[in-house]
C-alpha positions in Angstrom: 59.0 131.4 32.9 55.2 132.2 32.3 55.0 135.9 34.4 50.9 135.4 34.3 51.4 132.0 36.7 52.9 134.3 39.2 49.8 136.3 40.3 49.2 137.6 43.8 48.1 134.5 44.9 50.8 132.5 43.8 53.6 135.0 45.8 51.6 134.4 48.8 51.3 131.4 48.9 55.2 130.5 47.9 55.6 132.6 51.1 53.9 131.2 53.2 55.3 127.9 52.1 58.6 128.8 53.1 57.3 130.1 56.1 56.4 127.1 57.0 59.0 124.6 55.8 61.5 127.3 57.3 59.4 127.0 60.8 59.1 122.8 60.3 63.0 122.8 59.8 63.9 125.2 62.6 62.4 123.6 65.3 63.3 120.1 64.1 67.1 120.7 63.4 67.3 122.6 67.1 65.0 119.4 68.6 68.3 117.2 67.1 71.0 119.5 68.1 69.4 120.2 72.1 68.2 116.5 72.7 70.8 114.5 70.3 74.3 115.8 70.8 76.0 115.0 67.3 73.3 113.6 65.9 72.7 116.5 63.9 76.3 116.3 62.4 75.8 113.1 61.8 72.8 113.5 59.4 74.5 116.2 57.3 77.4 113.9 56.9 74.6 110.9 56.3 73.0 113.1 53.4 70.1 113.3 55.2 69.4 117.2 55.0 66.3 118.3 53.5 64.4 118.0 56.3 67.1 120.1 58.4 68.6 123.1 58.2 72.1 123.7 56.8 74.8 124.0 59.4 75.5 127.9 58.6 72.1 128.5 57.7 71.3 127.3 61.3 74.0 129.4 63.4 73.0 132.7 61.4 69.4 132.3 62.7 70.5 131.1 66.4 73.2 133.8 66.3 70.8 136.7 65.2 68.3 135.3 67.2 70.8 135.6 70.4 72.1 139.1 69.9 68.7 140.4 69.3 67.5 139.6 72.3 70.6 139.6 74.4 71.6 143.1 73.3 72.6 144.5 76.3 74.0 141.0 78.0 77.0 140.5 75.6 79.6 137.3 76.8 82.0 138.0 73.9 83.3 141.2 75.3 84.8 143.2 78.8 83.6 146.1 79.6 86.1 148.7 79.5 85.4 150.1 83.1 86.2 146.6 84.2 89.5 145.9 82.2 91.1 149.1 82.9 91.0 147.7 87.0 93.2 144.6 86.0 96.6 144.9 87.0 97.8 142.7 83.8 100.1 144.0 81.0 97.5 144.2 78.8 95.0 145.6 80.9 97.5 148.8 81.9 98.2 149.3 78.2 94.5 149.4 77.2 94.1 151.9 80.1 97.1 154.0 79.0 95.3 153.9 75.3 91.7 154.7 76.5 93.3 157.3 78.1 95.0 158.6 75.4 92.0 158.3 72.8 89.6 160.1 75.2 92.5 163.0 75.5 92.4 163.5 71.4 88.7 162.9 70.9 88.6 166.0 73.7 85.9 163.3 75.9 86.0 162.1 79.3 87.4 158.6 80.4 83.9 158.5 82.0 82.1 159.2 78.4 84.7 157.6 76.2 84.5 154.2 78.2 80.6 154.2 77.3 81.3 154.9 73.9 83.5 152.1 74.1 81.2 149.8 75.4 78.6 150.4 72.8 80.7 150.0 70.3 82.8 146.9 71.2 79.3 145.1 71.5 79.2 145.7 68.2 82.2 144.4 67.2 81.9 141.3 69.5 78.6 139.8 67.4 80.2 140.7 64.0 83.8 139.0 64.4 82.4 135.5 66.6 82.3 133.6 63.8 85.7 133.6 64.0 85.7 131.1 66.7 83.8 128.5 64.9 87.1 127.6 62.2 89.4 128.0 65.0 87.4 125.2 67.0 87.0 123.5 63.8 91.3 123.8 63.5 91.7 122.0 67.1 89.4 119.0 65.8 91.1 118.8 63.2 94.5 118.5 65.0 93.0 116.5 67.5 90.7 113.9 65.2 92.7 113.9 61.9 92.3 110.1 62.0 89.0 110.4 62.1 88.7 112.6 59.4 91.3 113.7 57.5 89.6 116.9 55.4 88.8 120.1 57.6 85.4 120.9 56.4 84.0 117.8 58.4 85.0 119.2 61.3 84.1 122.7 60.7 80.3 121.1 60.3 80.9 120.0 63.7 82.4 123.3 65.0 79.1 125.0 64.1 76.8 122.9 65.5 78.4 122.8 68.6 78.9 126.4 69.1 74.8 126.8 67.6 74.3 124.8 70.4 76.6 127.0 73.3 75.2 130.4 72.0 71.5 128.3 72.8 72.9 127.0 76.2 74.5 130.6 77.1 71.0 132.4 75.8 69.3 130.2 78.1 71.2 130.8 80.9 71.2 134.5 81.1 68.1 135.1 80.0 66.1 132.6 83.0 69.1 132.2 85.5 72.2 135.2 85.4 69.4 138.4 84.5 66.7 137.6 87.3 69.8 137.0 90.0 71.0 140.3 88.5 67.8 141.9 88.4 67.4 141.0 92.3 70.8 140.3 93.9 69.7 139.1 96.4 69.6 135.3 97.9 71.7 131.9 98.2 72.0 131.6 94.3 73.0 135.1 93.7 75.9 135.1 96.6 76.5 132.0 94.4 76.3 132.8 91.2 79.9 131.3 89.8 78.6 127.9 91.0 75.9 128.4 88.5 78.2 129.6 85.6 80.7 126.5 86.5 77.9 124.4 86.2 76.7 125.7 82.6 80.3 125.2 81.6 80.3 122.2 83.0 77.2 120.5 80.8 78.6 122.4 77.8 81.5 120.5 78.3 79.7 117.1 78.8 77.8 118.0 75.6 80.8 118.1 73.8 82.3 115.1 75.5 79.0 112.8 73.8 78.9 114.7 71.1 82.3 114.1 70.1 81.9 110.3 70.7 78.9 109.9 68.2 80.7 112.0 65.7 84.1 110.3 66.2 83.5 107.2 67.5 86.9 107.1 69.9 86.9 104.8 73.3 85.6 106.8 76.3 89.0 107.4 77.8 90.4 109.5 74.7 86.7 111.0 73.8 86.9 112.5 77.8 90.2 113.3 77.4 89.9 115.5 74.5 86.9 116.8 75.3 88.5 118.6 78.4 91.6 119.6 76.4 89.2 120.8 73.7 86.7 122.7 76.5 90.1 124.1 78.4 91.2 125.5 74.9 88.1 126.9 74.4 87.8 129.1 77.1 91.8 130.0 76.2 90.3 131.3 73.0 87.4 133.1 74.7 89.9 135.4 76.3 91.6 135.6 73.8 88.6 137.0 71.7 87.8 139.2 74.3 91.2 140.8 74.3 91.4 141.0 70.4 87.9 142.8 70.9 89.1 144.9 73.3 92.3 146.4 71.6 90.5 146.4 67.7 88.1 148.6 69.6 90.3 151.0 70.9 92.6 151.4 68.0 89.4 151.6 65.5 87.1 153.7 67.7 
């Protein structure tokens, strides 16, 4: 390497290059995965990839992206005020520990639940990617004639959930944080009709998605798309609970 080509100049420029390739890819890769549902999947397993971005390349950015700006608006978590209500087994056992670890940290349940909540955010956006090889495990089980190797379906699994954190972003940042910011009015008394509904186009998403990817009849592609969407929110709560609990014994 020739040190004297690599002036001032040159650094720039090389920077601004990637700059702009990185801005030309971004917006053309999240063009296929909004507008094309598996298209984008489809192109990575075509070879057709230097014009896009990489499939974990591309959730790091959208991920980072969404917790930046959704800091305080967190879906991945419950709030601890909220769990230690619940009359379930595991909601009184969380309360009986929060209670406990306020006692020996000498804090009130009042304080200790906020110090809680701060850091189980924080634990929510660095353990997600967790749920992209578990939906990537229930395509496989589900598709394995399709495709018998895992990694295919993990490429899947990360587009698709690139393209719920965009969907979820979307949604609380222009629908759930206005009606919040106001409640007031027929769409905030009605609120869960607007959530159901987001769940509901994920889910059809998903559903065409999975039939360009996997090319199964309509009947079986519906079919496991609401067994896949069903399992999906199974896992979210889940998460939430594993969140929850790691918190507490960690915090």
């Amino acid at each position: 390497m020739d040190l004297n080509e690599h002036g001032v100049k040159k650094y720039l420029t090389d920077a601004l290059d990637a700059f702009t390739h990185f801005d030309g890819k971004f917006f053309k890769t999240v063009k296929y995965l909004l507008a094309y549902p598996g298209k984008l999947t489809m192109e990575y397993f075509a070879g057709r990839r230097v014009k896009l971005m990489k499939p974990l390349q591309l959730y790091l950015v959208i991920a980072l992206l969404y917790f930046i700006f959704l800091k305080s608006f967190d879906l991945f978590y419950n709030h601890l005020e909220y769990v230690i209500t619940q009359q379930d087994f595991f909601s009184r056992k969380a309360k009986e520990l929060a209670i406990s670890k306020a006692a020996v940290k000498g804090k009130s349940l009042e304080t200790f639940i906020h110090d809680f909540n701060y850091t189980a955010q924080d634990n929510a956006k660095a353990f997600v990617f967790i749920l992209i090889p578990v939906l990537a495990f229930i395509l496989f089980v589900l598709f394995y004639k399709n495709y018998k190797k895992y990694v295919p379906h993990l490429i899947f699994a990360t587009h698709y959930f690139a393209f719920y954190l965009i969907s979820w972003f979307l949604y609380i940042r222009f629908v759930a944080e206005p009606l919040m910011n106001h409640q007031q009015g027929w769409f905030y008394q009605h609120r869960e009709w607007l959530w159901g509904l987001l769940i509901v186009m994920n889910t059809v998403y998903l559903v065409l998605a999975l039939h360009r990817v996997y090319a199964n009849n309509w009947a079986w592609t519906i079919l496991k798309g609401l067994i896949i969407s069903q399992l999906l929110i199974y896992t979210g709560t889940v998460y939430k609970l594993f969140i929850t609990f790691f918190t507490l014994w960690t915090i």
